[in-house]
C-alpha positions as CSV (number, residue, x, y, z in Angstrom):
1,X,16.4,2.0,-4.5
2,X,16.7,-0.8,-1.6
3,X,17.4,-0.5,1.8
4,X,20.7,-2.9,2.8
5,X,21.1,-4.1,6.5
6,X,25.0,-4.5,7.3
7,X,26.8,-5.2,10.6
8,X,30.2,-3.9,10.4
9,X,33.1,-6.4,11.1
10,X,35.2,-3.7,13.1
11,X,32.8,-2.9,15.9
12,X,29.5,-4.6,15.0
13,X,27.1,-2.3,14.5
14,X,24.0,-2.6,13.0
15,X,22.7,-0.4,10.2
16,X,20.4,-0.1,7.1
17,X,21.5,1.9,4.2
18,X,18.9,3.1,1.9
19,X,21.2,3.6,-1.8
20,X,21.9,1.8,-5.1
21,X,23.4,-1.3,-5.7
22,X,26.0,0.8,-7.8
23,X,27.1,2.3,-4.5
24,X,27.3,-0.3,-2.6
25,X,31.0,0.0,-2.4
26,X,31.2,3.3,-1.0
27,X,29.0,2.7,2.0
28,X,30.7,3.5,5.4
29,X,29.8,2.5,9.3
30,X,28.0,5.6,10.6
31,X,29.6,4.4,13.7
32,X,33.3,4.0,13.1
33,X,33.4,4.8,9.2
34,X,34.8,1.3,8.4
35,X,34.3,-0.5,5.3
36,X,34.2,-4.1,6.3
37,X,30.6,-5.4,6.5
38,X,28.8,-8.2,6.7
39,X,25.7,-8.5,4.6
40,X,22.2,-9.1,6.4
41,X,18.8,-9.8,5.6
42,X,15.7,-8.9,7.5
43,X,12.5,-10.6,7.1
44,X,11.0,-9.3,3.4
45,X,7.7,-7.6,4.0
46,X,4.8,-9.7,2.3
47,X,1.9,-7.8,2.4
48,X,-1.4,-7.2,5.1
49,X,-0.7,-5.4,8.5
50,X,-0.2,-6.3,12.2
51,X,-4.3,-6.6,12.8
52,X,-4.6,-7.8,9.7
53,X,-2.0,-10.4,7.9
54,X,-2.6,-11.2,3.9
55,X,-3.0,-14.7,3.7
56,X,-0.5,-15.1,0.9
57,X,0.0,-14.4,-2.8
58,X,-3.3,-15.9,-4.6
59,X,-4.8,-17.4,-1.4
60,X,-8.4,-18.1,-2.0
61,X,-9.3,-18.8,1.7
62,X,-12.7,-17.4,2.9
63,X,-13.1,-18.3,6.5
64,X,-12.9,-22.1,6.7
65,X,-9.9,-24.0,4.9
66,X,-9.6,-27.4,4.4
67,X,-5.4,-27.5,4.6
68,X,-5.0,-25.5,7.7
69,X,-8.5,-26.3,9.6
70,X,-11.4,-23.8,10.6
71,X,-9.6,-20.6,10.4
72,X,-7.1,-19.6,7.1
73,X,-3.8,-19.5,8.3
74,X,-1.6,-20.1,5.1
């Protein structure tokens, strides 16, 4: 199941709600249980870590890259 991010149109809060897309419509604000939201997206996770970022889907960098300079960075 996916995690939605909402902000609620009556008293903006912000919250994620981990459910089906089936029950989508039955979601409330944990805050003032209203059911006016606005949909919003985070930033979708790509792969790698903080230390350690991947370089993309099917990168084949290796140290030095011609489209980005001496260091991979795409």
């Amino acid at each position: 199941m996916p995690t939605y991010e909402f902000t609620c149109k009556t008293c903006q809060n912000h919250f994620e709600v981990f459910t089906a897309i089936s029950k989508k419509g039955d979601i409330r604000c944990p805050q003032c249980n209203g059911n006016q939201f606005l949909e919003t997206y985070g930033v979708p996770y790509v792969g790698g870590n903080l230390s350690s970022p991947s370089a993309g889907v099917g990168s084949s960098c290796a140290g030095s890259c011609t489209t980005c300079g001496s260091g991979c960075k795409h």
